[in-house]
NUZAVEX-780454 format. One line per field, with one value per residue (C-alpha): residue number from 1; x, y, z; residue in one letter. Coordinates in pm, 1 decimal. Layout:
pos c(NUM, ...) .
x c(X, ...) .
y c(Y, ...) .
z c(Z, ...) .
code c(a, ...) .
//
This chain:
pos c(1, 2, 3, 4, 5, 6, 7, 8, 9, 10, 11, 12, 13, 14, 15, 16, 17, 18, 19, 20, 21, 22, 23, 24, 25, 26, 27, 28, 29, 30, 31, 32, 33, 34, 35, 36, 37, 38, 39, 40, 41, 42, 43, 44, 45, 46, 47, 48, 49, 50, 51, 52, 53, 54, 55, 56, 57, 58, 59, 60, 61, 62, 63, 64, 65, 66, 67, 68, 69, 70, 71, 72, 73, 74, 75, 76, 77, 78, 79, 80, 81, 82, 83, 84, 85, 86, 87, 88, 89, 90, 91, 92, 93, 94, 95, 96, 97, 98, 99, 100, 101, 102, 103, 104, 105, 106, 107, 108, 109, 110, 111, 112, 113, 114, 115, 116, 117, 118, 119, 120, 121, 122, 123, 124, 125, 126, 127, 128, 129, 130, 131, 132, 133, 134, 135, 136, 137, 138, 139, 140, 141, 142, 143, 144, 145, 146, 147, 148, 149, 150, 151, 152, 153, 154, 155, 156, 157, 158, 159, 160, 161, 162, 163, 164, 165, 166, 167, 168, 169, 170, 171, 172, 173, 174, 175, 176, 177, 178, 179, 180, 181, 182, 183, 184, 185, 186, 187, 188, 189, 190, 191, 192, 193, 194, 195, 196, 197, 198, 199, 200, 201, 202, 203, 204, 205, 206, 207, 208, 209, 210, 211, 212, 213, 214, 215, 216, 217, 218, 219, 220, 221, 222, 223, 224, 225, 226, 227, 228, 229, 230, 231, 232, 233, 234, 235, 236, 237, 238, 239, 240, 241, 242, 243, 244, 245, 246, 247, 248, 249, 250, 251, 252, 253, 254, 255, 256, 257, 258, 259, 260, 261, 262, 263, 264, 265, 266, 267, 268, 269, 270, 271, 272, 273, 274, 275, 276, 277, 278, 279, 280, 281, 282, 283, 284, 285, 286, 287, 288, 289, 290, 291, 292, 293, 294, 295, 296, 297, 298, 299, 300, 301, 302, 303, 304, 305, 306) .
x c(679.2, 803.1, 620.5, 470.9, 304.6, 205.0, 4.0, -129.6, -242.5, -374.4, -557.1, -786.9, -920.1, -1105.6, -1317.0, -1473.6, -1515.9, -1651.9, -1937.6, -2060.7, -2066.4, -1810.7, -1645.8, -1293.5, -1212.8, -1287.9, -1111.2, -797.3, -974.2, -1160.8, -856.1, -616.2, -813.0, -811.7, -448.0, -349.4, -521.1, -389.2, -62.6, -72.3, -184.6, 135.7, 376.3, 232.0, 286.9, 651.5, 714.1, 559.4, 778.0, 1128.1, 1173.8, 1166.5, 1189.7, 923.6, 611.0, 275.3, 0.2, -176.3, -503.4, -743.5, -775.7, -1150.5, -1019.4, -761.2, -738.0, -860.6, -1159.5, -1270.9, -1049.0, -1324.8, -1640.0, -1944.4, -2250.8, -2426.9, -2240.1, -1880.1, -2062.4, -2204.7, -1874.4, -1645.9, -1826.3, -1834.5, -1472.4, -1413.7, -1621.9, -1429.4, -1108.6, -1268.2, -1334.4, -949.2, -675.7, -350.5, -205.8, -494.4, -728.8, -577.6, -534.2, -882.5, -1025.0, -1408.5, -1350.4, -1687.0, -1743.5, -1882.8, -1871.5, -2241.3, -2284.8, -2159.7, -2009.6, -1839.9, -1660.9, -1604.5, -1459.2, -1180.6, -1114.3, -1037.5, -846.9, -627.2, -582.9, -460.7, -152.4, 172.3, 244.0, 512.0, 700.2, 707.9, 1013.4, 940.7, 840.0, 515.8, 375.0, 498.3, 439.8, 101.8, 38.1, 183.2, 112.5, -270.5, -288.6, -90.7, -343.8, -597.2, -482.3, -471.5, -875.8, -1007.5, -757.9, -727.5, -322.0, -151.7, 203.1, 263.1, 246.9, 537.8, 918.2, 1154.6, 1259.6, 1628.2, 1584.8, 1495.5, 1777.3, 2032.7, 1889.5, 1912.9, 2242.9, 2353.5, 2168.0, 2258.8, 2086.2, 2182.7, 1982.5, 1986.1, 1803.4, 1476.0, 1311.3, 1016.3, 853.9, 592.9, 467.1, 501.4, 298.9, 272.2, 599.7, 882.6, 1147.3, 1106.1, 1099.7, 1469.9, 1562.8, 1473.4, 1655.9, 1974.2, 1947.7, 1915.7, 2190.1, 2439.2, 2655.8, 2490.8, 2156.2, 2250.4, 2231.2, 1830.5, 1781.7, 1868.6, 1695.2, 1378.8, 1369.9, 1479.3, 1125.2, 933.8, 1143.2, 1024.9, 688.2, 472.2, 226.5, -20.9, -267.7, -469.4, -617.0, -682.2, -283.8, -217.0, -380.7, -194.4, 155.3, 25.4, -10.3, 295.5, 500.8, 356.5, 403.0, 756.2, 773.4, 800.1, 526.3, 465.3, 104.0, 117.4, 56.0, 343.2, 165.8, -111.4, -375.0, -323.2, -182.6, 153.0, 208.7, -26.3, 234.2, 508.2, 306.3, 605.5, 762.0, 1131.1, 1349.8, 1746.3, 1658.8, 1403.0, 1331.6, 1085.3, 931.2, 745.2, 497.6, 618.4, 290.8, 173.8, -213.3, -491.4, -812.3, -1118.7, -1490.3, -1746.4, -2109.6, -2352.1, -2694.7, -2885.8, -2653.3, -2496.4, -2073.7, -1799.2, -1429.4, -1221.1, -843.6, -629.0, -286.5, -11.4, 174.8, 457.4, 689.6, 937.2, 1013.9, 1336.2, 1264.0, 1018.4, 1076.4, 737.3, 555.0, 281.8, 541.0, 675.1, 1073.6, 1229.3, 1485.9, 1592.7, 1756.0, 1916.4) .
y c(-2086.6, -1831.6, -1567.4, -1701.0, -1980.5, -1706.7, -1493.6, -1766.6, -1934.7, -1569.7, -1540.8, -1865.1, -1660.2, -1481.4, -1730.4, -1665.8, -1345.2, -1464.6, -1685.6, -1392.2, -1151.8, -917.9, -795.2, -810.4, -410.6, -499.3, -828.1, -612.4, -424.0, -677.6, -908.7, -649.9, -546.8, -862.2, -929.9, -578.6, -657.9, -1050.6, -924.8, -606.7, -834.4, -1035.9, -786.7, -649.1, -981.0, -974.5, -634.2, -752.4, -1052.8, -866.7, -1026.9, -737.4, -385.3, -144.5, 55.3, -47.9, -92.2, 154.2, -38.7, 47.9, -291.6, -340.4, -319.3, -572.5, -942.4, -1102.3, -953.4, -1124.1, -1431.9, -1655.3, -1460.4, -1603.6, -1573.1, -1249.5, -1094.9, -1132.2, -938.2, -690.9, -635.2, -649.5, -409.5, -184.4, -211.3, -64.1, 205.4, 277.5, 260.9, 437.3, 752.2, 779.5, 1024.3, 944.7, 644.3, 426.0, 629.0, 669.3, 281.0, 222.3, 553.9, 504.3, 86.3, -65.1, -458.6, -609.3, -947.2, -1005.3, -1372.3, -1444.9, -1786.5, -1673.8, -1369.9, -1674.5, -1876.5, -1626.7, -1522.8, -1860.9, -1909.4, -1600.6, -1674.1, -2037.4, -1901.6, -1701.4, -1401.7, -1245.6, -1611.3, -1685.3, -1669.2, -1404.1, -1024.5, -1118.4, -784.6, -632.2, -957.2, -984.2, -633.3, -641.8, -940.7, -873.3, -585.5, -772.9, -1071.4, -809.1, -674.6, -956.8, -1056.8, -699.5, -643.1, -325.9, -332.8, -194.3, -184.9, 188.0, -2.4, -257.9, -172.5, -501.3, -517.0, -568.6, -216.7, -53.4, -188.1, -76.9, 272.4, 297.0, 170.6, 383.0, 690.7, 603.9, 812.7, 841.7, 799.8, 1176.5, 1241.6, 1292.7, 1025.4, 1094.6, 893.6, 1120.7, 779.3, 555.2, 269.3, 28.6, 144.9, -42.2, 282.2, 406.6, 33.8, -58.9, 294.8, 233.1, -131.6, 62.8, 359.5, 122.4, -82.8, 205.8, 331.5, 606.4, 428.9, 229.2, 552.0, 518.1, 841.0, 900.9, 578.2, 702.1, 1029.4, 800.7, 692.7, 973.8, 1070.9, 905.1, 1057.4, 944.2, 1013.0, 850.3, 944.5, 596.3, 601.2, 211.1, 195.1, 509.8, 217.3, -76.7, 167.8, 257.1, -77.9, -167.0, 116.3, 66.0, -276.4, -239.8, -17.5, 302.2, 546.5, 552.2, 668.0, 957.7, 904.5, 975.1, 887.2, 1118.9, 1048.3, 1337.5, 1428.2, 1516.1, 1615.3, 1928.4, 2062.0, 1992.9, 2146.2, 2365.5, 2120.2, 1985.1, 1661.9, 1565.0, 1220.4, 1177.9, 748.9, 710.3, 550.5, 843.2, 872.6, 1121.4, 1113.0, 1470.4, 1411.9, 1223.1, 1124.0, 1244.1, 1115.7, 1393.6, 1320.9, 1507.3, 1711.9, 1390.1, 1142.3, 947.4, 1005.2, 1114.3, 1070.2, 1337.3, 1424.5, 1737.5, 1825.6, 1894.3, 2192.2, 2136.0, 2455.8, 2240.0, 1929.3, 1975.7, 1838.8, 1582.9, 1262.0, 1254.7, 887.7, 750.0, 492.8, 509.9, 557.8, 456.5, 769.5, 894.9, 1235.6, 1320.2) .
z c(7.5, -256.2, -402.3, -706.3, -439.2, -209.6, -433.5, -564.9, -214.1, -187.4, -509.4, -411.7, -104.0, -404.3, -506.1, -142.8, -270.4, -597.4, -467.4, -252.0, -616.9, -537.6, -844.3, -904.1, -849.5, -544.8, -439.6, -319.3, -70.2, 71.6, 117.1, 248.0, 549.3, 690.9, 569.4, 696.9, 1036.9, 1059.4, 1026.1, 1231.2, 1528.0, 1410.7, 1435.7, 1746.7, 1906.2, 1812.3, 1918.3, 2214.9, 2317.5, 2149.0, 1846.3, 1613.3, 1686.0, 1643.3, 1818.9, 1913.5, 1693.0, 1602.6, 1528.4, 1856.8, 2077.9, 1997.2, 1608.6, 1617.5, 1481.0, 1864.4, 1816.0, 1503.0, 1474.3, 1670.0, 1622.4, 1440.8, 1226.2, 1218.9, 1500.8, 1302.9, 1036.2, 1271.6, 1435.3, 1113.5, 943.1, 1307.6, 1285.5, 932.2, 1006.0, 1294.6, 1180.2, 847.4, 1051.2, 1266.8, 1143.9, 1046.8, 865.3, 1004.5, 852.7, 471.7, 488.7, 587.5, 418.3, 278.3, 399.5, 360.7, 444.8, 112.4, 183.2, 371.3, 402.2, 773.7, 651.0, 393.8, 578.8, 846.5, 564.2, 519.0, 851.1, 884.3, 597.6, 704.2, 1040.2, 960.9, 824.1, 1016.8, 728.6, 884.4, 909.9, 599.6, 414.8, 174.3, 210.9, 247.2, 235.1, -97.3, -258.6, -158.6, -260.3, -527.3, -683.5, -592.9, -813.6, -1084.6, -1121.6, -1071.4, -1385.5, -1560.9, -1494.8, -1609.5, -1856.3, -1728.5, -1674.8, -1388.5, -1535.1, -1343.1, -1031.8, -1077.5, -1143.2, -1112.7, -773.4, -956.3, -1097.3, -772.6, -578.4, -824.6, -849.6, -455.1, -474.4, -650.1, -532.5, -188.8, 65.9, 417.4, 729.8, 768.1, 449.3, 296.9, 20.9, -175.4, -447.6, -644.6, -791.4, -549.1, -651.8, -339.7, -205.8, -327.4, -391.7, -57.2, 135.4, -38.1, 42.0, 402.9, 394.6, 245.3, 490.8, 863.5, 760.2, 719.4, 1050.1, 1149.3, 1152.2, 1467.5, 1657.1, 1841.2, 1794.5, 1452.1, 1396.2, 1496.1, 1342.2, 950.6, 1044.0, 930.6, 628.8, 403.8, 162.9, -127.0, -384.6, -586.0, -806.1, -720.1, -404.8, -348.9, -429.7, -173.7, 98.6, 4.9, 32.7, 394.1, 467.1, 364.0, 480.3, 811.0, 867.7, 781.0, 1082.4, 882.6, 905.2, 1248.8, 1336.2, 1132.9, 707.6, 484.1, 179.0, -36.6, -303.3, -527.3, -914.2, -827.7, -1185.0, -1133.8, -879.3, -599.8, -342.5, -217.4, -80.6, -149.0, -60.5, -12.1, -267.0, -456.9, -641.1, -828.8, -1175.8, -1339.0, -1553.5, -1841.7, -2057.2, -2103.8, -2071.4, -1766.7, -1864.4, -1612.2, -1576.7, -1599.5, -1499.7, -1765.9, -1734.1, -1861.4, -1598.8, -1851.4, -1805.8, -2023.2, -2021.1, -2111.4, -2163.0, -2033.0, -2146.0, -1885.3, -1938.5, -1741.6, -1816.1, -1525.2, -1719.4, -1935.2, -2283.3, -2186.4, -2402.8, -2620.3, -2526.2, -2353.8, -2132.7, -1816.4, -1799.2, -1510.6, -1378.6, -1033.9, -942.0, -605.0) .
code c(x, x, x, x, x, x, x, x, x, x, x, x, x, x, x, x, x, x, x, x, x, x, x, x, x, x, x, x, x, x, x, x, x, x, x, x, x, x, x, x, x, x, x, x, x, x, x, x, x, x, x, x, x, x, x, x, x, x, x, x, x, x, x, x, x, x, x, x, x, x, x, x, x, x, x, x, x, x, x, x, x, x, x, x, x, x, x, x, x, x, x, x, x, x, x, x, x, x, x, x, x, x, x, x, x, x, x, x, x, x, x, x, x, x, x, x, x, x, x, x, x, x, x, x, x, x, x, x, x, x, x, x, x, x, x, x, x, x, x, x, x, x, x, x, x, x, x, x, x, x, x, x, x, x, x, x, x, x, x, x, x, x, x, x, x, x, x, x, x, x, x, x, x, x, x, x, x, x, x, x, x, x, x, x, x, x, x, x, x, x, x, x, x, x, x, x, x, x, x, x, x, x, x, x, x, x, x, x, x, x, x, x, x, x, x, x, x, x, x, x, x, x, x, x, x, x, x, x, x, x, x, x, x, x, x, x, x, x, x, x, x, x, x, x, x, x, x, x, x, x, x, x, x, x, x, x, x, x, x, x, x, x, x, x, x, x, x, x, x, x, x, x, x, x, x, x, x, x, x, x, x, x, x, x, x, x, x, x, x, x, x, x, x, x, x, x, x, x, x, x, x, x, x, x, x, x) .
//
């Protein structure tokens, strides 16, 4: 199956989603919960038996994929919706993935429907990286329905890989993407970094495991990089990814590489609830006395320092 296929296949799980009158800014949370937990109980079964390297998950065993796969009626709704609150309310990378997760989807057949239609396939078989694509290509189509555009998020994959290539950080370094979108700079950075020399050492291994950061200013994109970067066995238990502006500030913090696609527009836009209710959008200049001769558009430009 390649990609174009997959999202596709993926896309028609909406129409579940559809018939029960969820709207679209919402089809990408509802479908990566139980994609995220499908293919958490996945890798945790491979880890299990040797295949693949990697920890345990770090989804609590009355959260996991057993417990819903075969549950029915009003008691799978009960116990799905138990289970997002539960995992809503847990620290660490859990908890940003799952952070405010409500269950939306309240007829029990339909939320069976899906379950079903999730569970009948083996993700983390398929020939493809299954999780970027589907990510990814979620938001994209997304996009395209509300015609709200999501170009920030996506930089061609072909792009990426040359930039790490030719930035080429070692296992012993730092990475940080201030806009990290769903991940893609700092998952080829980590398939450069393990496949160098030094990498084979466990120890150094391990420890390449929590170097890697992120920012976003969207939080529903912050989740869908923890999911990623965790089921590529990166993050660990603890989250290496924030929701925050990191154009208002570098929080003190610095790093041996950063990769990233920034945006270079000088202004955000802001809702403001009014006196009377109704709400306003406003704009704010950056004054960013740290960017060298800032090129003057509204356009993301691809760049990467070290």
């Amino acid at each position: 199956m390649n990609e174009l296929a997959l999202v596709q296949k993926v896309w028609n799980y909406a129409h579940v989603l559809r018939d029960q009158g969820v709207p679209y800014q919402a089809y990408i949370s509802q479908i990566s919960y139980l994609l995220f937990l499908k293919m958490d109980g996945e890798r945790a079964g491979l880890v299990a038996s040797g295949l693949i390297k990697g920890g345990s998950s770090a989804i609590p065993e009355d959260g996991r994929w057993a417990v819903l796969r075969d549950l029915q009626g009003e008691e799978l709704t009960r116990r799905y919706s138990a289970i997002l609150d539960q995992l809503s309310r847990l620290s660490g990378i859990v908890g940003t993935i799952f952070l405010k997760a409500q269950n939306e989807i309240q007829d029990p057949a339909k939320l069976r429907r899906l379950v079903g239609l999730i569970d009948g396939e083996t993700w983390l078989g398929l020939g493809v990286d299954v999780k970027g694509s589907i990510y990814e290509g979620l938001l994209e189509r997304n996009a395209q329905e509300v015609k709200s555009g999501a170009g920030q998020y996506f930089t061609p994959r072909a792009l990426i890989d040359a930039m790490v290539t030719v930035t080429d950080p070692e296992p012993r370094e730092t990475v940080h993407d201030p806009a990290c979108g769903t991940g893609g700079f700092l998952l080829a950075a980590w398939e450069h970094m393990r496949k160098k020399p030094m990498a084979r050492n466990a120890e150094v291994y391990t420890a390449m495991r929590s170097r890697f950061s992120g920012v976003d200013i969207v939080p529903e994109v912050v989740r869908l990089c923890a999911m990623n970067l965790y089921l590529h066995d990166i993050a660990g238990r603890d989250s290496l990814i924030e929701a925050r502006d990191a154009l208002l500030g570098d929080g003190g913090k610095t790093y041996d590489v950063i990769l990233t696609n920034p945006p270079f527009g000088k202004k955000q836009s802001y809702r403001i609830v009014r006196d009377d209710g109704e709400i306003d959008t406003e704009r704010e200049d950056y004054d960013r006395q740290d960017f060298l001769s800032p090129p003057r558009t509204s356009n993301s430009i691809s760049c990467s320092t070290s």
